[in-house]
N, C-alpha and C positions, 0 to 999 in steps of 0.2 A: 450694543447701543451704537447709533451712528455717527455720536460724534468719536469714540475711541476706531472708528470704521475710517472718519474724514481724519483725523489727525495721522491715523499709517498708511492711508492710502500710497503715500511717496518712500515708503520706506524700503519697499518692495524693489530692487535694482532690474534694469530691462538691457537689451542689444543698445552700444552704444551708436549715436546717431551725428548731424552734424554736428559740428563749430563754428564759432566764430572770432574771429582776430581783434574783434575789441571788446576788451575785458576793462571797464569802468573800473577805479579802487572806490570798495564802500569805507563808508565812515561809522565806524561802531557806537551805537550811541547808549546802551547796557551795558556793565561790565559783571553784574551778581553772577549768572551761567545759568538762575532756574527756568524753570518751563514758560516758553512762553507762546502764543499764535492768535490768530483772528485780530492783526493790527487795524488800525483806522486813525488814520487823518483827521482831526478839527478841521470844519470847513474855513475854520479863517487859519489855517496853518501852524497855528502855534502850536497845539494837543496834540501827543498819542496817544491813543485809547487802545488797552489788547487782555486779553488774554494770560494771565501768569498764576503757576500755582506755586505758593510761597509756604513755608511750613507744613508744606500737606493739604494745603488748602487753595482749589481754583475759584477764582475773582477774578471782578475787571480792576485792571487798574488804569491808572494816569501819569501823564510826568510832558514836562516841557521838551518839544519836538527837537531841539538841539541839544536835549541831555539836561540831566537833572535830578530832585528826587521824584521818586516814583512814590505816587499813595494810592490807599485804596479809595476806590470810588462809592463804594456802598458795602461801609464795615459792619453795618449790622446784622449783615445776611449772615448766617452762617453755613448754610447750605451752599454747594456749589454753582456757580452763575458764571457766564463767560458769553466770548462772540457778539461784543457791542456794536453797535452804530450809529454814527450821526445820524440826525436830521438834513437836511440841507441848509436850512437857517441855524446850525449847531444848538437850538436851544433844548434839542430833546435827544435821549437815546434806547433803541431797542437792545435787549440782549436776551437769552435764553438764564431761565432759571431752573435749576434741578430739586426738585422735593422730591428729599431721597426718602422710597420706598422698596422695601423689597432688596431683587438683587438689580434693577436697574434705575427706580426712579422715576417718578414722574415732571416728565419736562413740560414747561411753559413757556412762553412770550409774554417776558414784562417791560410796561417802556415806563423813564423815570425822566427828570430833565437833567440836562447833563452835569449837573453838581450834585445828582443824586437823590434830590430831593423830589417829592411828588412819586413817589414810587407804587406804580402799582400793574395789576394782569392784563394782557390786552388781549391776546390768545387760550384762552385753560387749554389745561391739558387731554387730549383727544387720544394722544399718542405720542412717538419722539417728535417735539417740535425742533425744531433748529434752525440756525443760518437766518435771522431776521436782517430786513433791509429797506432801510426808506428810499420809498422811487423820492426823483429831484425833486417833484413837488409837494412835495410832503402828504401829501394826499391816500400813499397804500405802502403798504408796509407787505413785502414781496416773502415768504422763507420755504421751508421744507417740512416737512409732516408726511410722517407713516401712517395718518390717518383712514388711508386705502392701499391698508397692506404695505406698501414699497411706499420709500423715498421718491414724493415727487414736489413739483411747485404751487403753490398757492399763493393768494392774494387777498388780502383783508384793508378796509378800508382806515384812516386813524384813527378810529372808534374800535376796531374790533369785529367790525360788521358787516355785513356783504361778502362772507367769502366766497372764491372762484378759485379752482383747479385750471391750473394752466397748463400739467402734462399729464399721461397717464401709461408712458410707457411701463412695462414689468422690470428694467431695468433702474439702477440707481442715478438719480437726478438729485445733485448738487454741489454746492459752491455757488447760489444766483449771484450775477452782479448786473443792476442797471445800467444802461450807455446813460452818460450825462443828461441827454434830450429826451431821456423816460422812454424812448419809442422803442428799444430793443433789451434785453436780457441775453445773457451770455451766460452760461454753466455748464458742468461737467456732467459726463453721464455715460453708462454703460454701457448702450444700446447697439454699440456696434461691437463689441467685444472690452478689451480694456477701455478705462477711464478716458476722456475725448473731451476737446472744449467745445460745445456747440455754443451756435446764438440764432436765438429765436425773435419773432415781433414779441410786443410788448403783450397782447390779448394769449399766446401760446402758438398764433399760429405762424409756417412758415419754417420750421426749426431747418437749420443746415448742419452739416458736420462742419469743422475749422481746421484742428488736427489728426494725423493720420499715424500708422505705426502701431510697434506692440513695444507700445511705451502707456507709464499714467501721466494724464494728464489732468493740473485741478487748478484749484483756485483762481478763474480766470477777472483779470481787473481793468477797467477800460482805463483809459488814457484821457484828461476830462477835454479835449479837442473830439473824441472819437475817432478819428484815425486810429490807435491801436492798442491792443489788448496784451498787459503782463499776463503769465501764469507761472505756475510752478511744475516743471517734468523731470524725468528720468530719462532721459531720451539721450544725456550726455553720459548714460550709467551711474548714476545718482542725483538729488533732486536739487537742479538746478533755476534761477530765475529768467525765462523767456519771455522772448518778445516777437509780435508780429503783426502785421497787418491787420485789420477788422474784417478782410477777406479771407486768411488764412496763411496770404503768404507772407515772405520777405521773414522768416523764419531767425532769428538771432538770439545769441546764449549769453545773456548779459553779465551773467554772475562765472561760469566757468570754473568753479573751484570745485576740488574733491569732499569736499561737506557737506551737509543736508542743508538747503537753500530753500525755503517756502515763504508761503502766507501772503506776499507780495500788495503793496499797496499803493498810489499813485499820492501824492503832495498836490494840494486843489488847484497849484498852477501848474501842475504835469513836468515839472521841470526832475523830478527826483523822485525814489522808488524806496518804498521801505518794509523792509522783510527781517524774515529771521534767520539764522543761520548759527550751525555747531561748528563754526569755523575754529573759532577758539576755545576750545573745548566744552563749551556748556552749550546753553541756548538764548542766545541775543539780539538784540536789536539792530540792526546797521539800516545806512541811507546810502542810496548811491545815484547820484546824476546821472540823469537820460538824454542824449539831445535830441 
């Protein structure tokens, strides 16, 4: 299944690559250690929205952006559901839901408003769906589907309707994230050998490579200025959180620590990055200022 595919992709250790001499301290904002990834920002700054499985059990949950308690966002589910997203106007959110059949599941895209309520299917299930994401304008909601064979990208409007295939290489395409201005996507993808950040025009066309090496390269997150793109690599020998150019370069290892660093997500003034990390022996949330 791809999402147990997207969460080890970085587990994998590669040739270690550069560094860099400024090492920002995060500020841990979990302290429990259970599972956690696919964070997200409130557009008005206050919300985290992520990923956590808690008794056995993966949901989204919520909690106040400077720490707090964490609850769940839609307790009635009891099937597994995770990888949320704002809206841009935060009053709605996509995530994938899992009706589990079988030995994998049948995955969907359901969007609800961000208190949970109003919940319902916006995607059925075709195949693995994953990784939903509203462009800025709220207008197409962008994710991933094995619906032709391999992982690639699609577009669906916020109805559900109009879809479009935006890749179709036979390698693995994903992580989408939109640049702020809707006009470009940035994601990972196999095509050249290991995991790579590409970013492509907004229609599919246009694609370039970004990162190079036999390193994984994933989760790529724009910067909301557009100037520049977090992700998550191995490229320091474990997975740490990088920074660089929207061109590819100016290359920088923000995070730096021997721990598994991922998930990476920007604060909607761009000022601060918020990921997850086994730094302190579990898997937590921290924030760490960017300048």
């Amino acid at each position: 299944m791809i999402r147990f595919i997207t969460f080890a992709l970085l587990a994998v250790l590669a040739m270690p690559g550069p560094c860099s001499c400024r090492e920002p301290v995060p500020t841990r904002i979990t302290t429990d250690g259970s599972f956690k990834q696919n964070i997200q920002w409130s557009p008005d700054g206050k919300t985290l929205l992520f990923t956590r499985i808690h008794q056995g059990k993966m949901a989204l949950w919520t909690m106040p952006a400077d720490g707090g308690e964490m609850k769940r966002l839609l307790p009635e589910h009891k099937e597994p559901h995770f990888d949320g997203h704002f809206s841009k106007d935060g009053k709605r959110i996509v995530y994938v839901y899992d009706n589990l059949q079988g030995t994998d599941g049948k995955l969907r895209i359901n969007v609800c408003a961000a208190d949970g309520s109003d919940d319902k299917t916006l995607i059925p299930h075709k195949a693995f769906e994953e990784s939903p994401r509203w462009s800025p304008d709220g207008k197409l909601v962008l994710w991933v589907s094995t619906r032709d064979k391999n992982p690639d990208l699609y577009t669906v409007d916020a109805e559900g309707k109009n879809e479009k295939r935006l890749t179709s290489d036979i390698a693995y395409d994903l992580h989408p994230a939109w640049s702020s201005d809707g006009k470009q996507i940035a994601f990972s993808s196999g095509r050249s050998g290991r995991q790579k950040i590409h970013v492509m025009a907004a229609d599919g066309s246009g694609t370039k490579k970004l990162t190079d090496g036999e390193f994984l390269d994933a989760w790529p997150t724009w910067r909301p200025d557009g100037k520049q793109i977090a992700f998550a690599s191995n490229r320091s020998g474990n997975s740490d959180i990088w920074l660089m150019n929207a061109d590819g370069t100016g290359l920088v290892n923000l995070t730096n620590n021997a721990a598994q660093d991922t998930s990476p997500t920007w604060s909607p003034d761009g000022r601060k990055l918020a990921f997850v990390s086994t730094r302190d022996g579990g898997s937590d949330i921290y924030v760490i200022e960017v300048k």
